[in-house]
Structure formats: C-alpha cells, structure tokens
TORVOPA-398704 format. One record per atom (N, C-alpha, C): atom name; residue in one letter; x, y, z; residue number from 1. Coordinates in nm, 3 decimals. Example, Ala and Ser with C-alpha at 12.3 -4.5 7.8 and 13.67 -1.06 7.14 Angstrom:
2
<rec name="N" resn="a" px="1.319" py="-0.569" pz="0.780" resi="1"/>
<rec name="CA" resn="a" px="1.230" py="-0.450" pz="0.780" resi="1"/>
<rec name="C" resn="a" px="1.320" py="-0.330" pz="0.780" resi="1"/>
<rec name="N" resn="s" px="1.285" py="-0.225" pz="0.708" resi="2"/>
<rec name="CA" resn="s" px="1.367" py="-0.106" pz="0.714" resi="2"/>
<rec name="C" resn="s" px="1.290" py="0.003" pz="0.787" resi="2"/>
END
This chain:
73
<rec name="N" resn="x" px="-1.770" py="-2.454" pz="-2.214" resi="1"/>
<rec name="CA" resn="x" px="-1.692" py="-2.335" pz="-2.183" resi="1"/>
<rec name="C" resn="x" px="-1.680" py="-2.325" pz="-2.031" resi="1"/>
<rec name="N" resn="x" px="-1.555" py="-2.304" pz="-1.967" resi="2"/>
<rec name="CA" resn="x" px="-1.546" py="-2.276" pz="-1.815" resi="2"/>
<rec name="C" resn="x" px="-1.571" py="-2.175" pz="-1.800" resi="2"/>
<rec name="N" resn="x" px="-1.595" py="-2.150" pz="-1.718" resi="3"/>
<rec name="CA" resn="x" px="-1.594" py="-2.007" pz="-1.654" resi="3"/>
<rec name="C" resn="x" px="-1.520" py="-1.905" pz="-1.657" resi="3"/>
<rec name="N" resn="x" px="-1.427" py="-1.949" pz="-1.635" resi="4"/>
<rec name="CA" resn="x" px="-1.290" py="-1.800" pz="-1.642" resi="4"/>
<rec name="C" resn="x" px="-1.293" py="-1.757" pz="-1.830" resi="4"/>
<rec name="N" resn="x" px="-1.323" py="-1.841" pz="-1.927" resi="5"/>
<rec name="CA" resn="x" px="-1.343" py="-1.823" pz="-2.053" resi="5"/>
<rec name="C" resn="x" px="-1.480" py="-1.775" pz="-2.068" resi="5"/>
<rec name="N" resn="x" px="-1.566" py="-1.768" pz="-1.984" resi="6"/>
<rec name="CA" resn="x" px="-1.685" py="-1.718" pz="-1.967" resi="6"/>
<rec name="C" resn="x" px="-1.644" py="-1.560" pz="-1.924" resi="6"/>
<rec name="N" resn="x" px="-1.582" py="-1.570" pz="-1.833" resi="7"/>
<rec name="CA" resn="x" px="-1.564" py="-1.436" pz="-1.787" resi="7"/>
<rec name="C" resn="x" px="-1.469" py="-1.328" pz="-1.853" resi="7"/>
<rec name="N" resn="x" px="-1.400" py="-1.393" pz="-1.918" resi="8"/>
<rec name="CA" resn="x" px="-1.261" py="-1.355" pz="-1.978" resi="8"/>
<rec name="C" resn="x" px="-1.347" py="-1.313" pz="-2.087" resi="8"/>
<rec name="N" resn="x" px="-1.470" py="-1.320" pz="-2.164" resi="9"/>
<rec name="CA" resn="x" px="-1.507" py="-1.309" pz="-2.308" resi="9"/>
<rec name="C" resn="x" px="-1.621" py="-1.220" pz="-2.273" resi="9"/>
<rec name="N" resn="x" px="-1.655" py="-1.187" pz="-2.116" resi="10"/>
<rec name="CA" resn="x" px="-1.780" py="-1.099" pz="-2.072" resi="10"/>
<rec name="C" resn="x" px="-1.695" py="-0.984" pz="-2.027" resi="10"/>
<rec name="N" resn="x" px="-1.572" py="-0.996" pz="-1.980" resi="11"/>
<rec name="CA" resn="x" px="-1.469" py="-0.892" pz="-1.957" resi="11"/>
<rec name="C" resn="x" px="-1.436" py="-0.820" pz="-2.102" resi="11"/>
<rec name="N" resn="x" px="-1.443" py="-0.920" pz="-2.198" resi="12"/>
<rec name="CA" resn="x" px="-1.372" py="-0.856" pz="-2.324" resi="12"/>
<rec name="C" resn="x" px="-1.469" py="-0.775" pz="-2.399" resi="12"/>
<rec name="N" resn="x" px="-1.604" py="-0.816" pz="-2.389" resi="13"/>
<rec name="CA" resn="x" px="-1.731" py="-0.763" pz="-2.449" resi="13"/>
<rec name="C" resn="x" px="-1.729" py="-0.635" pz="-2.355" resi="13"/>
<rec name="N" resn="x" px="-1.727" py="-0.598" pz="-2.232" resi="14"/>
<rec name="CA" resn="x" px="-1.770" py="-0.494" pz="-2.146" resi="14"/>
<rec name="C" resn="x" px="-1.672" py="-0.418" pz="-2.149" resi="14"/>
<rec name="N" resn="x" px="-1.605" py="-0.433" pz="-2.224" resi="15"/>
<rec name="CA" resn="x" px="-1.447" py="-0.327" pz="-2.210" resi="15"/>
<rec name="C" resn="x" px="-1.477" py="-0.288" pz="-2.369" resi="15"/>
<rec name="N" resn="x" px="-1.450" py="-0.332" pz="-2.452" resi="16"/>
<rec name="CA" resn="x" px="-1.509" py="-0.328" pz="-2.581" resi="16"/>
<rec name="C" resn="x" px="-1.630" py="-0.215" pz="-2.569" resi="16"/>
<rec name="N" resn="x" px="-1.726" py="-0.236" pz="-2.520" resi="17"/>
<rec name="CA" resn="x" px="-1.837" py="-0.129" pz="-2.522" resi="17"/>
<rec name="C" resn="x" px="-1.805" py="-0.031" pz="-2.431" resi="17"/>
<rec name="N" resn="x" px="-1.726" py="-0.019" pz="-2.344" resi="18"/>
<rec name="CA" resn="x" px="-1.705" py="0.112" pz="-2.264" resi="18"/>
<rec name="C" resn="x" px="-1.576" py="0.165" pz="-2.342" resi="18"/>
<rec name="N" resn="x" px="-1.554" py="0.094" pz="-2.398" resi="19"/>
<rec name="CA" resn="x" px="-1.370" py="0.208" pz="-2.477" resi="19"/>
<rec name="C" resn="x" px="-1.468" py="0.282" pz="-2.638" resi="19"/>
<rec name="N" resn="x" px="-1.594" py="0.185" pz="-2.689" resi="20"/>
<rec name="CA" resn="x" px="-1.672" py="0.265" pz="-2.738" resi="20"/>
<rec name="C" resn="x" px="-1.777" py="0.386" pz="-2.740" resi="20"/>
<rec name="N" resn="x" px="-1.840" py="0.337" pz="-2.585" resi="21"/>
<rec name="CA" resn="x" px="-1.883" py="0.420" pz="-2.536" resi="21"/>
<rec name="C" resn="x" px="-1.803" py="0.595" pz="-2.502" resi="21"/>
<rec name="N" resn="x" px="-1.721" py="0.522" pz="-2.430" resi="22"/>
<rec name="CA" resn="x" px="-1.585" py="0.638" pz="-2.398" resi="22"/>
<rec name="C" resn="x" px="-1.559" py="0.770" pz="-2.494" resi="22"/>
<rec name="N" resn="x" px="-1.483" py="0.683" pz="-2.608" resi="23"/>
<rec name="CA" resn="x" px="-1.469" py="0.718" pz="-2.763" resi="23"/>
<rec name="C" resn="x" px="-1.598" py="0.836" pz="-2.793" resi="23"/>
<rec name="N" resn="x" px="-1.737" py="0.806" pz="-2.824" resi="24"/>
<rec name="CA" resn="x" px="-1.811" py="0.842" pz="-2.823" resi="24"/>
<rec name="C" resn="x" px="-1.861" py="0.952" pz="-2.744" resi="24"/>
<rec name="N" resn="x" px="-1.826" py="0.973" pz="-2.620" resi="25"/>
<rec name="CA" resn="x" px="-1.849" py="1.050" pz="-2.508" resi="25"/>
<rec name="C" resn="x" px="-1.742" py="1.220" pz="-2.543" resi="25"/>
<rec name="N" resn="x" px="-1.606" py="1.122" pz="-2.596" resi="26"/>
<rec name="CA" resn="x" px="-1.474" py="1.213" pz="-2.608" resi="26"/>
<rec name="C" resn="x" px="-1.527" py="1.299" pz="-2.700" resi="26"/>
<rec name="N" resn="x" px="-1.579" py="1.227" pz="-2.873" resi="27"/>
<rec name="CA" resn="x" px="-1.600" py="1.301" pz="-2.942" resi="27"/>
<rec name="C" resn="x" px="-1.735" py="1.412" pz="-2.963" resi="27"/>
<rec name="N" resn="x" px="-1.864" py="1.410" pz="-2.821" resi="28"/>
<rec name="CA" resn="x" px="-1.911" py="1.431" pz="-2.854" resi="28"/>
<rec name="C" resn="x" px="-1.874" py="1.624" pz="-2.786" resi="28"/>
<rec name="N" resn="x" px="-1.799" py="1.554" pz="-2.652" resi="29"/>
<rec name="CA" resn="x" px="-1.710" py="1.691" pz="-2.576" resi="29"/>
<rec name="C" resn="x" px="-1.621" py="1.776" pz="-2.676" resi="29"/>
<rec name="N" resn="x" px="-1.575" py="1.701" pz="-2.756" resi="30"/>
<rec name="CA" resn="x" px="-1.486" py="1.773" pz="-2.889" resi="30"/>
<rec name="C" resn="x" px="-1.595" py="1.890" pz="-2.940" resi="30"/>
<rec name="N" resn="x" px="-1.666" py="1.815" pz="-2.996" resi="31"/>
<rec name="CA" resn="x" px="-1.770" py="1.900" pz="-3.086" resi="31"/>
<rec name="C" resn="x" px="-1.848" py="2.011" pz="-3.007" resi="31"/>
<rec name="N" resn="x" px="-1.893" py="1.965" pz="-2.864" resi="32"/>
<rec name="CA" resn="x" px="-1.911" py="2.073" pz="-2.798" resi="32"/>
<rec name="C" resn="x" px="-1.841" py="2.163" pz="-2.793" resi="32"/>
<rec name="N" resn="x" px="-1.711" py="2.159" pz="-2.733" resi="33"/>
<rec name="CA" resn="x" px="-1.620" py="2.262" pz="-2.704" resi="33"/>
<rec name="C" resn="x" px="-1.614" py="2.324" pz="-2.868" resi="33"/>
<rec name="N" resn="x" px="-1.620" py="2.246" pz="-2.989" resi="34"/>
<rec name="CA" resn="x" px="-1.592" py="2.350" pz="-3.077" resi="34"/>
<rec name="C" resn="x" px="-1.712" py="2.441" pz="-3.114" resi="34"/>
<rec name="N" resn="x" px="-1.813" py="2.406" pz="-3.096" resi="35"/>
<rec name="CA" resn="x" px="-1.950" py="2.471" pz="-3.130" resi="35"/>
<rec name="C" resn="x" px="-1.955" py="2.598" pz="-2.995" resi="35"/>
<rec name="N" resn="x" px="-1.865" py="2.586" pz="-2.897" resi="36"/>
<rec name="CA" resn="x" px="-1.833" py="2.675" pz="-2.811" resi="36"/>
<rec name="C" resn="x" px="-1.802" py="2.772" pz="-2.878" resi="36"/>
<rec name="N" resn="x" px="-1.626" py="2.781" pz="-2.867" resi="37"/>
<rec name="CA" resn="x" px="-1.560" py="2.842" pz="-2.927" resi="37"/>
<rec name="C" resn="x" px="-1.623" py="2.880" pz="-3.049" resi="37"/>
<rec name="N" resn="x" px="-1.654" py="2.825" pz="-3.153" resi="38"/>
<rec name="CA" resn="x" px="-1.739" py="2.890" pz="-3.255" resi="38"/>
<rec name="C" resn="x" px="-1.877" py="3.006" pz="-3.203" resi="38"/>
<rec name="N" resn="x" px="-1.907" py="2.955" pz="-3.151" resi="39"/>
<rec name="CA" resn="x" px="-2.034" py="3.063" pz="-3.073" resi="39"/>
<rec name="C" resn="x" px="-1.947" py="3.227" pz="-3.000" resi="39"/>
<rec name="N" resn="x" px="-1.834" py="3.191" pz="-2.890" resi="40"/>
<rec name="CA" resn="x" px="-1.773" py="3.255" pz="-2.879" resi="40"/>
<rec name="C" resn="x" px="-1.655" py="3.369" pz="-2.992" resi="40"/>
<rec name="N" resn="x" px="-1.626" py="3.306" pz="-3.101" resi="41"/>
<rec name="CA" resn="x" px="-1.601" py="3.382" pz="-3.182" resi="41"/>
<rec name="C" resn="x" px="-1.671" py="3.486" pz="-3.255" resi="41"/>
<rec name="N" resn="x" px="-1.829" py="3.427" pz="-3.300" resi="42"/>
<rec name="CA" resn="x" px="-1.933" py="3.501" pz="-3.336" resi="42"/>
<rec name="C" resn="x" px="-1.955" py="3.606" pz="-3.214" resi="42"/>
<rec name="N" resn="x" px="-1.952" py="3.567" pz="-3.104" resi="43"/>
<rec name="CA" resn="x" px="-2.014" py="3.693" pz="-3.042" resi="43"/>
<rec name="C" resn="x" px="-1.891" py="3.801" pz="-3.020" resi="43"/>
<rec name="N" resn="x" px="-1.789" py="3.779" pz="-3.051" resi="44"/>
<rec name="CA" resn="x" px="-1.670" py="3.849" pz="-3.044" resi="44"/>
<rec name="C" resn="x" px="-1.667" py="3.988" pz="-3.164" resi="44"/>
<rec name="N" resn="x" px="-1.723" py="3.876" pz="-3.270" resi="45"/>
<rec name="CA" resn="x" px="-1.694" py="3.983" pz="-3.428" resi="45"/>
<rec name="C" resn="x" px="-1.841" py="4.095" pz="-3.384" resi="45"/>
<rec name="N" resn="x" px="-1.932" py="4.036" pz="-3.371" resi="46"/>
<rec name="CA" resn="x" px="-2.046" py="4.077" pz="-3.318" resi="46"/>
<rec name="C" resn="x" px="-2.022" py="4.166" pz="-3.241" resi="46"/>
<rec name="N" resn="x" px="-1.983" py="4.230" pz="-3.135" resi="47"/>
<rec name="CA" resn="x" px="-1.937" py="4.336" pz="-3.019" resi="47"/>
<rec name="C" resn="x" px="-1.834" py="4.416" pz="-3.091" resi="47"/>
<rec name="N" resn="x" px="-1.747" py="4.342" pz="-3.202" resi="48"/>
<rec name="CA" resn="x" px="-1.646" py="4.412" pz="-3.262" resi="48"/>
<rec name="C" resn="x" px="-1.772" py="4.524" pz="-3.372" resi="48"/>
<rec name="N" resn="x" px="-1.851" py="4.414" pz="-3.404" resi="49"/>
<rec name="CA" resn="x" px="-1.871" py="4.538" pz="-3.477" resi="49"/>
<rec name="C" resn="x" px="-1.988" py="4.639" pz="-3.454" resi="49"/>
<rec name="N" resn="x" px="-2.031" py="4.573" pz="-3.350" resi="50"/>
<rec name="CA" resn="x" px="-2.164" py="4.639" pz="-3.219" resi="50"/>
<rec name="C" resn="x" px="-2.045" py="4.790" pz="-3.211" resi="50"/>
<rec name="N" resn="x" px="-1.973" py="4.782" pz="-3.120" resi="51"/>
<rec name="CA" resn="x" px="-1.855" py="4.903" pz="-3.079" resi="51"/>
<rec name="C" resn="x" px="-1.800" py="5.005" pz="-3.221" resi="51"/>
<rec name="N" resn="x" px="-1.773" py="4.963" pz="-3.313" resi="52"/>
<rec name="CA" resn="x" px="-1.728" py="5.014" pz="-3.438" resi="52"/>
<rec name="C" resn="x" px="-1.821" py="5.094" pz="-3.482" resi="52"/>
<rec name="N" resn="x" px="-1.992" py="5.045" pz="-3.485" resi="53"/>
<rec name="CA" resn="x" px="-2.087" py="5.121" pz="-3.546" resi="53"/>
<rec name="C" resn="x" px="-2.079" py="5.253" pz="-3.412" resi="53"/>
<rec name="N" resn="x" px="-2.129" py="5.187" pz="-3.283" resi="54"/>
<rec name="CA" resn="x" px="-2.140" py="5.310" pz="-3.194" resi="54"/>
<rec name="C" resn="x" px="-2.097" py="5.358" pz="-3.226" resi="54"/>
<rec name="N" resn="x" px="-1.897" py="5.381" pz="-3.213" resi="55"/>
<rec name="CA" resn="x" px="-1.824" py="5.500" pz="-3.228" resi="55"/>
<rec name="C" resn="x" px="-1.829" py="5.578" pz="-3.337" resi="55"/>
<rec name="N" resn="x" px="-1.875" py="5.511" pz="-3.501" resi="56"/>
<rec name="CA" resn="x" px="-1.896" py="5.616" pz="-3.596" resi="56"/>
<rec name="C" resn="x" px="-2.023" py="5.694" pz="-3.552" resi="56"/>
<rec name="N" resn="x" px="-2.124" py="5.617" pz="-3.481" resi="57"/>
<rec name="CA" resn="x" px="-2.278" py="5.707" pz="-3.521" resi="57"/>
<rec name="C" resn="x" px="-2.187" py="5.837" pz="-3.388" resi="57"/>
<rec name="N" resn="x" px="-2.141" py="5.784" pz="-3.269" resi="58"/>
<rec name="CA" resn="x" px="-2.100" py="5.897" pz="-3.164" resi="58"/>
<rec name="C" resn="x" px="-2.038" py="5.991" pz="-3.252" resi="58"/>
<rec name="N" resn="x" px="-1.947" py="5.959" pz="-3.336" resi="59"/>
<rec name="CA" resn="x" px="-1.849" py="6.060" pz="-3.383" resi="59"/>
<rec name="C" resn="x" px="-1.937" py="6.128" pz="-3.541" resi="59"/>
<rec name="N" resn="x" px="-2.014" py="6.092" pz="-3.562" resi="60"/>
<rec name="CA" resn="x" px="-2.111" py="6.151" pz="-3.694" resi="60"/>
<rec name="C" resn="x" px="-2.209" py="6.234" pz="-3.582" resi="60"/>
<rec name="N" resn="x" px="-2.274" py="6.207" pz="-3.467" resi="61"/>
<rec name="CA" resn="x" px="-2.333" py="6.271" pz="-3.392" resi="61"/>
<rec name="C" resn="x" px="-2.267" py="6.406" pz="-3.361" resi="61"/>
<rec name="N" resn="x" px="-2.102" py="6.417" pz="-3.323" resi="62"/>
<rec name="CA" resn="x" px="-2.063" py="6.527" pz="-3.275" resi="62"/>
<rec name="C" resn="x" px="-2.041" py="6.602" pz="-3.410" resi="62"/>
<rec name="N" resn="x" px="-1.995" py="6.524" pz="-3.516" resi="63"/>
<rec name="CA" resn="x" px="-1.970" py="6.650" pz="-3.606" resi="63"/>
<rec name="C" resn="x" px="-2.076" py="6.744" pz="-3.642" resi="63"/>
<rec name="N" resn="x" px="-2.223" py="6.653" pz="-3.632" resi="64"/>
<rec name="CA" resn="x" px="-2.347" py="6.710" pz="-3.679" resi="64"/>
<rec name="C" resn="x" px="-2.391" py="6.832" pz="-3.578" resi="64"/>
<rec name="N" resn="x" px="-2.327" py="6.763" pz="-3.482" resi="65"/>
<rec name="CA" resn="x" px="-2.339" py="6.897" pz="-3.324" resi="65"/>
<rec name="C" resn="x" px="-2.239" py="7.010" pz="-3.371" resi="65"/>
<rec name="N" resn="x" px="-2.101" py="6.937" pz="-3.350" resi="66"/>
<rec name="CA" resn="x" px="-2.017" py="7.061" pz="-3.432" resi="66"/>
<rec name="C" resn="x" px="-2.032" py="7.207" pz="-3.522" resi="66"/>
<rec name="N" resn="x" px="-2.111" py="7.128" pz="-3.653" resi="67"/>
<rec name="CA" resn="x" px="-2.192" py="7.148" pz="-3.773" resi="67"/>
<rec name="C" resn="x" px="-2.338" py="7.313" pz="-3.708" resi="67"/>
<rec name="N" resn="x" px="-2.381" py="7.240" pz="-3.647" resi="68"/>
<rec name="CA" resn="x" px="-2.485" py="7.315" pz="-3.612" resi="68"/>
<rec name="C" resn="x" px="-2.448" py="7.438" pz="-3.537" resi="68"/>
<rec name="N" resn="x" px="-2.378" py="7.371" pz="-3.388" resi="69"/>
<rec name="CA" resn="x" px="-2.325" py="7.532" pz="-3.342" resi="69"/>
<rec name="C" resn="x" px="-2.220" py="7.639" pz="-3.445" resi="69"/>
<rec name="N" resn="x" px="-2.201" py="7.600" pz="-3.525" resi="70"/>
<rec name="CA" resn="x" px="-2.117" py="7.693" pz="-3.642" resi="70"/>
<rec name="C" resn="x" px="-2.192" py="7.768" pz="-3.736" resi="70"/>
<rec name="N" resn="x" px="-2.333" py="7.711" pz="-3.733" resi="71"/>
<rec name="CA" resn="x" px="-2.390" py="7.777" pz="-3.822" resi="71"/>
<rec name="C" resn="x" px="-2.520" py="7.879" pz="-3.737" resi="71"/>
<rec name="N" resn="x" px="-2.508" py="8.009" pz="-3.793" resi="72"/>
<rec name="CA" resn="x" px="-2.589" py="8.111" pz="-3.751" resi="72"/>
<rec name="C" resn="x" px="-2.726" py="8.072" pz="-3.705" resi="72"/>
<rec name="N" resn="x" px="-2.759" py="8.146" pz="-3.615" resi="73"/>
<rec name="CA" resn="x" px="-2.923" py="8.108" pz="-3.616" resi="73"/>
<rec name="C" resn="x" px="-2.984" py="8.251" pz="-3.696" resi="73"/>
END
C-alpha cells in the first residue's frame, strides 16, 4: 500500500468517526434542548396554577372578611 492510499483510508476512517461523533453530539443537544423546553413548560403550568390557587384563596379570604364585617357583633 502507498502512502497516499494510506492516507486517503486514515482520512476516510477520521472523517467517518467525526461525522459520527458530530451526529452524536447534534442529537444529544436535541434532547437537551427538549428536556429544556419540557422542564420549562412544567414550570409554566406550575406558576399557572401557583397564581390561580392564590387568587381564589385572596378572593375566598375577602369574602370571609366581607362575611364577617356584615355580621353583628
């Protein structure tokens, strides 16, 4: 084997493992970013419904306030 067929088949092997490597790298950024966004959605519904409870207990709080100053002592 000459050389340039030496090199030509060590070029082809090292390109081969970096377009795998690569590949590998791409998909693992994929999955990150979606385990992101997935995390970020959860904490979204989460605050949605963090805020939803406050405002009923605030607004069950005032009626109960409401409630009370209406009634005689």
């Amino acid at each position: 084997m000459k050389n340039s067929e030496r090199d030509a088949a060590a070029r082809s092997r090292a390109q081969a493992l970096w377009a795998k490597e690569k590949k590998q790298g791409d998909e693992f950024l994929k999955a990150r970013e979606k385990e992101r966004q997935e995390e970020a959605a959860k904490v979204a519904r989460l605050r949605g419904l963090r805020l939803a409870k406050e405002e009923a207990d605030r607004k069950a709080a005032d009626a109960a306030l409401a409630a009370n100053r209406k009634s005689p002592l």
